[in-house]
C-alpha positions as CSV (number, residue, x, y, z in Angstrom):
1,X,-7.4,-1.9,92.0
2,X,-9.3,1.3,92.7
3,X,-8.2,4.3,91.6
4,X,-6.5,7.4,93.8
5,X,-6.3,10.5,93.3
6,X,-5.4,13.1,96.0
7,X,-5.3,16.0,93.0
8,X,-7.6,18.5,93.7
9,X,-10.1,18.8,91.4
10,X,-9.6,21.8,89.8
11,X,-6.0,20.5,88.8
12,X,-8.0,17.5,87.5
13,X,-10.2,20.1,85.2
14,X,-7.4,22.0,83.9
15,X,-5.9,18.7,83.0
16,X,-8.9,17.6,81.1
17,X,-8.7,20.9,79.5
18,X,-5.6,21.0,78.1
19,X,-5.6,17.5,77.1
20,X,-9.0,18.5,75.5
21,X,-7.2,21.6,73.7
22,X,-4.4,19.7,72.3
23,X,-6.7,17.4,70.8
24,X,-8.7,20.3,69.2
25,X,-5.1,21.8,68.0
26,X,-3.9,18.6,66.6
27,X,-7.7,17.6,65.1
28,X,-7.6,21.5,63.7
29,X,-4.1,21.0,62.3
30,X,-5.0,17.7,60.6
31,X,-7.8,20.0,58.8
32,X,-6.1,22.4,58.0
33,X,-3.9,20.5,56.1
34,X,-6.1,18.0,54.3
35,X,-8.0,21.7,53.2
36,X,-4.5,22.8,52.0
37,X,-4.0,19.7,50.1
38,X,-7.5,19.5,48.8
39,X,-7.1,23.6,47.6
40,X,-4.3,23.1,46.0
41,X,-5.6,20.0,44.0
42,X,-8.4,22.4,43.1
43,X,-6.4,25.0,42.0
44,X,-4.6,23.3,39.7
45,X,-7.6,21.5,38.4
46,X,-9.1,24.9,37.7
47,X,-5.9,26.0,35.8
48,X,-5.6,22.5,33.9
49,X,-9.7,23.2,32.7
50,X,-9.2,26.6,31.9
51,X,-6.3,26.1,30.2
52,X,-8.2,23.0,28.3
53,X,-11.3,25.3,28.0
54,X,-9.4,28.1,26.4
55,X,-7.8,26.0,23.7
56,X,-11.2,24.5,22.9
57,X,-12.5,28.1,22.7
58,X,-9.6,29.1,20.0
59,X,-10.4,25.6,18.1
60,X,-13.8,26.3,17.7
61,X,-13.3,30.2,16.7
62,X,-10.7,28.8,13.9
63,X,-13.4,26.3,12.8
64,X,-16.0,28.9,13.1
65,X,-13.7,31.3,10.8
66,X,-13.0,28.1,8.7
67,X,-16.6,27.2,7.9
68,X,-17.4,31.2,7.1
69,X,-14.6,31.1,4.7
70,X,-15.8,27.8,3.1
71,X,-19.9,29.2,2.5
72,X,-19.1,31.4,0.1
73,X,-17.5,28.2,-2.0
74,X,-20.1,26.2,-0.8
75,X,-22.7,28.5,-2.5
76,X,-20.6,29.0,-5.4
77,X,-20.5,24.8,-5.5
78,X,-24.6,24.6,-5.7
79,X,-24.8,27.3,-8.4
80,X,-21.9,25.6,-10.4
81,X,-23.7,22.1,-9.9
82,X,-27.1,23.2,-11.1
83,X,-25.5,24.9,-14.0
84,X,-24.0,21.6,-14.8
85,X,-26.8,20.1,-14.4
86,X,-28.6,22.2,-16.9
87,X,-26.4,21.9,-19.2
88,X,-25.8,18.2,-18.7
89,X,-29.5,18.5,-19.6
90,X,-28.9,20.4,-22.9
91,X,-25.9,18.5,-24.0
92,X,-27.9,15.0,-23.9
93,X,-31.3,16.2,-25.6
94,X,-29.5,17.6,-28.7
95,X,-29.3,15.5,-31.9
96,X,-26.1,14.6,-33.3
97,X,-26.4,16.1,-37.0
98,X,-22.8,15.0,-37.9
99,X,-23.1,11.6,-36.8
100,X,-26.4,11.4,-39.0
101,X,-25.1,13.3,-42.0
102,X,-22.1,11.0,-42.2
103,X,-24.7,7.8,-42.1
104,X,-26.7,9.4,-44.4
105,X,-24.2,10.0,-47.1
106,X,-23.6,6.3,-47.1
107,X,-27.4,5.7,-47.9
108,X,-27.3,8.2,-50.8
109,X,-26.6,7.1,-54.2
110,X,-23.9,9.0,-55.9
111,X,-25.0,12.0,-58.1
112,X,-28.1,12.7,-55.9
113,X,-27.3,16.2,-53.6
114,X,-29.7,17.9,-51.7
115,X,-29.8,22.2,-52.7
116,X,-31.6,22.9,-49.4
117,X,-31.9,21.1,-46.5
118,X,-33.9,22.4,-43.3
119,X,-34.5,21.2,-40.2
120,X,-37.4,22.1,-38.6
121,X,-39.2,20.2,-35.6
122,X,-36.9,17.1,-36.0
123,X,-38.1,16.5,-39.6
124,X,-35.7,15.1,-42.4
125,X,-36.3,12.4,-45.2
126,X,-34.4,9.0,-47.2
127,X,-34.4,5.2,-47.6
128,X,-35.5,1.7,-45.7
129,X,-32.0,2.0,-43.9
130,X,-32.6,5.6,-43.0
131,X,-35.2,4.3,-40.8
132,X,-32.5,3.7,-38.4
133,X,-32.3,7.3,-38.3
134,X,-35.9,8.3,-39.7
135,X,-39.5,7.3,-39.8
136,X,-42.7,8.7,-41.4
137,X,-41.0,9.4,-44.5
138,X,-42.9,10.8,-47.3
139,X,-41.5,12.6,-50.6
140,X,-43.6,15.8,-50.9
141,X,-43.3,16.7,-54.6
142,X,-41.5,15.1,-57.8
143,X,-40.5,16.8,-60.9
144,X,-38.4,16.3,-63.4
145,X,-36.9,18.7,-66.6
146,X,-35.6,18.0,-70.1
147,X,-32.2,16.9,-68.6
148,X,-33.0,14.5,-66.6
149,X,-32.6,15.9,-63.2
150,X,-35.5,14.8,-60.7
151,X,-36.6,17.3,-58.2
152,X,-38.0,16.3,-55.1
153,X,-39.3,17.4,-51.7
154,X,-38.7,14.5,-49.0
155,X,-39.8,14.9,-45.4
156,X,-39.7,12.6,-42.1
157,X,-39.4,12.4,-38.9
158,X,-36.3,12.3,-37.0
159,X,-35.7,9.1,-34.7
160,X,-34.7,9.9,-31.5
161,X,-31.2,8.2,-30.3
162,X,-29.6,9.2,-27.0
């Protein structure tokens, strides 16, 4: 069926206009409110980062102040480790002149003593088991007096044992 309307039309415009306005009032209400919600949610975003951020911040001051405190020991580490190092060095490339006395005497016959011994470039003399110990052995001199006592001059070259 058609349609009639004996409203004037003027009545009919302000009608459509304030059907039109509560539309725009309820649409503006409804976005207001989704704004409100989606501020708030921002906010307290923003306060749950910064609050995150700022405790990051204070952890990496305190490992900042950490790791300053721990160069110094750091440095003090490397010195100490080369130091060791060197005298790792030293300690390994020295002979062992008790252990080699203490063989010796057991190559030595009884009543032969030595009045002078010196060490000088590695060099020290004795006998076919001395060569554990010694090689390029060579007696020097040899002298004897009216007692009986030999004198001799012995010199070799000291084996090197690590």
């Amino acid at each position: 069926m058609a349609d009639i309307n004996l409203l004037p039309v003027e009545a009919r415009d302000q009608e459509n206009f304030s059907i039109l306005v509560k539309r725009i009032s309820i649409v503006s209400v409804v976005v207001l409110v989704i704004t409100g919600i989606v501020t708030f949610i921002i906010l307290v975003l923003f306060s749950s980062f910064s609050s995150k951020r700022s405790k990051l911040v204070a952890s990496v001051e305190a490992s900042s102040g950490q790791i300053e405190s721990l160069k110094s020991t750091e440095e003090l580490i490397v010195v100490v480790k080369d130091k060791a190092s060197s005298a790792e060095k030293l300690v390994s490339s020295r002979t062992d002149f008790a252990d080699i006395f203490e063989n010796i005497s057991k190559l030595i016959p009884q009543g032969v003593y030595f009045t002078d011994a010196k060490f000088t470039s590695g060099k020290v003399s004795l006998s076919s088991e001395g060569a554990k110990y010694f090689n390029q052995v060579s007696i020097d001199s040899l002298s004897s007096n009216e007692l009986g006592l030999f004198t001799f001059n012995i010199t070799a070259q000291l084996v090197n044992k690590k």
